[in-house]
C-alpha positions as CSV (number, residue, x, y, z in Angstrom):
1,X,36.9,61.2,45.0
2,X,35.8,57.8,46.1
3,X,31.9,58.5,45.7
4,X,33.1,59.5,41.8
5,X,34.9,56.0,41.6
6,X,31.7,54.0,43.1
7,X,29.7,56.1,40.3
8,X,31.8,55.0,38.0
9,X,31.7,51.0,38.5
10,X,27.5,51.4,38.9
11,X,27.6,52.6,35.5
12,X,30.6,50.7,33.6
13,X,32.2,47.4,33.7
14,X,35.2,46.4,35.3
15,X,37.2,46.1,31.8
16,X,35.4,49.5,31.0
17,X,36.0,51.3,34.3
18,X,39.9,51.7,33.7
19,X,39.8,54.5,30.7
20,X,37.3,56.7,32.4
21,X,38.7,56.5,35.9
22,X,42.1,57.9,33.8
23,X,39.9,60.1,32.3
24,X,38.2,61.9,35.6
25,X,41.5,62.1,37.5
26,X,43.3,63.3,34.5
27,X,40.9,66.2,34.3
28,X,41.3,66.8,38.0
29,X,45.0,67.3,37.5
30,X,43.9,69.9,34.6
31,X,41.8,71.8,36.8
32,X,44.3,71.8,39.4
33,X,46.6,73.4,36.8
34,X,44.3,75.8,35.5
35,X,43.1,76.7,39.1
36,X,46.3,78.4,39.4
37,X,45.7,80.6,36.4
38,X,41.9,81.8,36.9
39,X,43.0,82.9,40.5
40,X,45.7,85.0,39.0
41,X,43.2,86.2,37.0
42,X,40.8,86.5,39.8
43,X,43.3,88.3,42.0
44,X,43.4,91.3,39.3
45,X,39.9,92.3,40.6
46,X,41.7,94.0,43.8
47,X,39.5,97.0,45.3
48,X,36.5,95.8,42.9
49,X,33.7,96.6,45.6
50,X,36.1,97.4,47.9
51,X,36.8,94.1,48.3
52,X,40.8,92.6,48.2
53,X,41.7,90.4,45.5
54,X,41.8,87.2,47.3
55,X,38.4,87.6,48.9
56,X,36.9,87.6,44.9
57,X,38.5,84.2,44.7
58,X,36.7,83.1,47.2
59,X,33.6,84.4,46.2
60,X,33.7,83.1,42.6
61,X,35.1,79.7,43.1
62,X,32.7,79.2,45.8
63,X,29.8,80.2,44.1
64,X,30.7,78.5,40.7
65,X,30.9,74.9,43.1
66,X,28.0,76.2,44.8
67,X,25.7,76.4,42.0
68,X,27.3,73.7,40.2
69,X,26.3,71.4,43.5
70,X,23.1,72.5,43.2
71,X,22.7,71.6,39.4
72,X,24.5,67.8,39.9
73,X,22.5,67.0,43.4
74,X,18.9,67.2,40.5
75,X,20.6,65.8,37.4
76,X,23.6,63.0,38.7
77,X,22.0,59.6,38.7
78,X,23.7,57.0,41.5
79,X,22.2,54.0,39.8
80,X,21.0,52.8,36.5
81,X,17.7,52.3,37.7
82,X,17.1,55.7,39.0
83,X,18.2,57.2,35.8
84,X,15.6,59.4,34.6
85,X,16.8,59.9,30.8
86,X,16.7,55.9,30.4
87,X,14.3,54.2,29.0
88,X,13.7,50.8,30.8
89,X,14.9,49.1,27.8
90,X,18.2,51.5,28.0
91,X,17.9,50.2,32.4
92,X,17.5,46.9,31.9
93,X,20.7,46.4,29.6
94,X,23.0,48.3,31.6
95,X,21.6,46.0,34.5
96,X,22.2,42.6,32.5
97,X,25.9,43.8,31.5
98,X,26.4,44.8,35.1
99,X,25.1,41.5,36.1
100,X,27.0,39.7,33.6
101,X,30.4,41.1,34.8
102,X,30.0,40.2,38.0
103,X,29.0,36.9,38.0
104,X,32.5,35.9,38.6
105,X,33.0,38.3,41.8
106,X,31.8,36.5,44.9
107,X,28.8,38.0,46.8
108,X,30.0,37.6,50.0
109,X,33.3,38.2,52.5
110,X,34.4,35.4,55.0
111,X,37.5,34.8,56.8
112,X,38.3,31.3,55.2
113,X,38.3,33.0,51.4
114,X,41.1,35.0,53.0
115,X,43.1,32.5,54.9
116,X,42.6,30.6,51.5
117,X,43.9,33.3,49.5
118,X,46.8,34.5,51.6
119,X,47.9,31.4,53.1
120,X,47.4,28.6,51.5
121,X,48.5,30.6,48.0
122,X,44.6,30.1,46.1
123,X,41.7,31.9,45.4
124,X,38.1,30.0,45.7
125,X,38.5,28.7,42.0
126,X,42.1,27.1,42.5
127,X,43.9,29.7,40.9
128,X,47.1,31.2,42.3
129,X,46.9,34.9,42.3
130,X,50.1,36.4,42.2
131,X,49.6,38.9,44.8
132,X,48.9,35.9,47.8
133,X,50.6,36.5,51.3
134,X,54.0,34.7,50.6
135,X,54.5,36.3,47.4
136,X,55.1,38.7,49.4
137,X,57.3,37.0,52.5
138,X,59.3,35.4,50.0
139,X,60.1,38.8,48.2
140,X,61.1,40.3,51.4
141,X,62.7,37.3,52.8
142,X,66.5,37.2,52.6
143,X,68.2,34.5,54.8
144,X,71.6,35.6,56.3
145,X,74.7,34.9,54.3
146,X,77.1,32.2,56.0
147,X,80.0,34.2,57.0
148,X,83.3,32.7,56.2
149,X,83.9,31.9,59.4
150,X,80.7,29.3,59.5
């Protein structure tokens, strides 16, 4: 599932990525569901060849993702560049958009952005992100209640 996700932000841009991600995990929950019926289905073929039922499913299923496998490993482009079926106008757009999103994302990682962040409360622009380390002490902090007897 994760290599689909990384697919999806080379091709899309962050504002973009939301509706298709919904989109491919959507359908996986609809194949799921139909899964269920196509191997009841499947199962019917009991004694076909002398084989049991649940021996076709995995036969069939295995060679549909087989040869499906075999079709995506020639035709599913990682990168916009290696794209066959673009032209280098069509390349050199999606690149500039690409670009053009992420010019806000920093390039690099390093441990004072994160002390920054989730200690002092600020990202590297100043801004307060709302998801910073004491957010989260403070929602979980609860100081004792003075008993009466304090």
């Amino acid at each position: 599932m994760l290599t689909q996700v990384k697919d999806i932000t080379m091709w899309y841009r962050r504002h973009e990525c939301g509706l298709r991600m919904a989109i491919f995990f959507s359908a996986a929950t609809c194949a799921g569901a139909f899964g269920g019926l196509l191997a009841r289905g499947i199962i019917e073929m009991e004694g076909v060849g002398g084989l049991p039922g649940w021996a076709w499913i995995f036969i069939l299923e295995g060679l549909l993702t087989f040869i499906v496998a075999i079709v995506a490993f020639f035709y599913m482009n990682d990168y916009p560049q290696t794209a066959k079926f673009l032209t280098e106008t069509e390349k050199k757009e999606i690149s500039r958009r690409l670009e053009e999103d992420r010019s806000s994302l920093a390039d690099e990682y390093g441990t004072k952005y994160f002390m920054r962040t989730y200690l002092e409360g600020t990202d590297s622009t100043g801004r307060r992100p709302s998801n910073g380390f004491w957010t989260v002490v403070c929602t979980f902090y609860h100081p004792r209640p003075k008993s009466l007897a304090d």
